[in-house]
C-alpha positions as CSV (number, residue, x, y, z in Angstrom):
1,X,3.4,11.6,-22.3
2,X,2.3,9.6,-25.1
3,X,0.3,6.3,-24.4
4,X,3.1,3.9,-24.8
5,X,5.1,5.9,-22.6
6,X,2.8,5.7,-19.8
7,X,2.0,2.0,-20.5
8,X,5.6,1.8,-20.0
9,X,5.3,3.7,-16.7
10,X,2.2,1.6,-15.4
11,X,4.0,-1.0,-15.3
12,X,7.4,-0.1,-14.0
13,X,4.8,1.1,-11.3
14,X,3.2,-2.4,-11.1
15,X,6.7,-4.0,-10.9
16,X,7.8,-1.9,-8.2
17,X,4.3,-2.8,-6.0
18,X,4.7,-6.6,-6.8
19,X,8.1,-6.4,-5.4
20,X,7.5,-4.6,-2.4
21,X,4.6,-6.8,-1.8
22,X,6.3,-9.8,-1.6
23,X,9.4,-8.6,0.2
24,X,7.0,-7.6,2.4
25,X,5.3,-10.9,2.7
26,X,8.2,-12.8,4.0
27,X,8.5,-10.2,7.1
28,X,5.0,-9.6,8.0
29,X,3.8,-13.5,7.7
30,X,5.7,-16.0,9.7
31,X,2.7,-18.1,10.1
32,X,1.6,-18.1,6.3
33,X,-1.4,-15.6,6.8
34,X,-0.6,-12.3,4.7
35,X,-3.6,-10.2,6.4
36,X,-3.1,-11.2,9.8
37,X,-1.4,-8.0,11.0
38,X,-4.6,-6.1,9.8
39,X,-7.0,-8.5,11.8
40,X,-4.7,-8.0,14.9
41,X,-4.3,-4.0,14.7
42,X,-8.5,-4.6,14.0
43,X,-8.8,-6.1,17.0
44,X,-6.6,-4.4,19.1
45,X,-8.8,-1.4,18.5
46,X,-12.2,-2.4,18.3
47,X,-12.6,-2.2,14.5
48,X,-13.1,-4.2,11.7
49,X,-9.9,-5.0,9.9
50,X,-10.4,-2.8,6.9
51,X,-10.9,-0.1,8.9
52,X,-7.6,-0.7,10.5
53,X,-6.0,-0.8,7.1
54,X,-7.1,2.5,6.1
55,X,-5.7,3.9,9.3
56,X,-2.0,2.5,8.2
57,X,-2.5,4.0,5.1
58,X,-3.5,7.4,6.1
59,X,-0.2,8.4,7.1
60,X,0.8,8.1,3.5
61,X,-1.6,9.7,1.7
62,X,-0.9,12.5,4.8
63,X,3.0,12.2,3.5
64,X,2.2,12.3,-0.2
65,X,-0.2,15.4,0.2
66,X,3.3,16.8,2.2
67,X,4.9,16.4,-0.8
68,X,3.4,17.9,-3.5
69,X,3.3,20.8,-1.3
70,X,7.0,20.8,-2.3
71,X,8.1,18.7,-4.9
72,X,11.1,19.7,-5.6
73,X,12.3,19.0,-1.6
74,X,11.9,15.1,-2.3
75,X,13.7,13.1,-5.1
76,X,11.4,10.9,-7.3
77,X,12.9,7.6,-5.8
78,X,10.8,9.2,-2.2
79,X,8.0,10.0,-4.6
80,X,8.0,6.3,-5.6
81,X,8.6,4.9,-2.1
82,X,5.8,6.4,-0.3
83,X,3.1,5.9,-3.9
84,X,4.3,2.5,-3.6
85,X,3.2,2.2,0.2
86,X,-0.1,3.5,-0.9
87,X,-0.8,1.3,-3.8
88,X,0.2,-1.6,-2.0
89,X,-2.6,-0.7,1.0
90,X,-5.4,-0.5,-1.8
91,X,-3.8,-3.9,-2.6
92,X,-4.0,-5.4,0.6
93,X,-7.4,-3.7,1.3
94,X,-8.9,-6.0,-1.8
95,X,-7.2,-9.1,-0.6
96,X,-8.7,-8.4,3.0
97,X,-11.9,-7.4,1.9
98,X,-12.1,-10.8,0.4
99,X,-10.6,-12.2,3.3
100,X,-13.4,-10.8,5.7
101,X,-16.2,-11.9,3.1
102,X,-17.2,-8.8,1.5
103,X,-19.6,-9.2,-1.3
């Protein structure tokens, strides 16, 4: 893959996180907090809401390292969804680490 092919790719990639992000957005924050179900799950456990975040994205990097076991048992469009999922937690994990004033 040459460089301008996987600029090309890079962002495809971005496109498809941005997307998903903000689909996402409408359904997980009625009350105009994006991070609130991370403060809540947090909570709910007795851990700091990063930490909670990085338990929601386990079971994707558990799925993805599934995969590759196997790639040829999942199409690239279920590659995509689940790399998608996992981008968009190391998203979400900046956003709330800014959110819970980390320096």
């Amino acid at each position: 893959m040459t460089n301008e092919e996987f600029a090309i790719e890079v962002d495809k990639s971005v496109s498809r996180s941005k997307y998903i992000l903000i689909k996402k957005g409408v359904e997980y924050s009625q009350d105009n907090d994006r991070l609130r179900q991370f403060h809540h799950a947090g909570s709910a456990q007795g851990i700091p809401a990063p930490q909670a975040l990085m338990g929601m994205a386990m079971k994707h990097i558990i799925s993805l390292a599934n995969m590759v076991k196997k790639p040829s048992a999942y199409s690239l469009k279920e590659f995509h969804e689940k790399i998608v999922d996992l981008r968009n937690y190391t998203f979400l994990l900046d956003a709330l680490l800014k959110d819970v004033d980390i320096e």
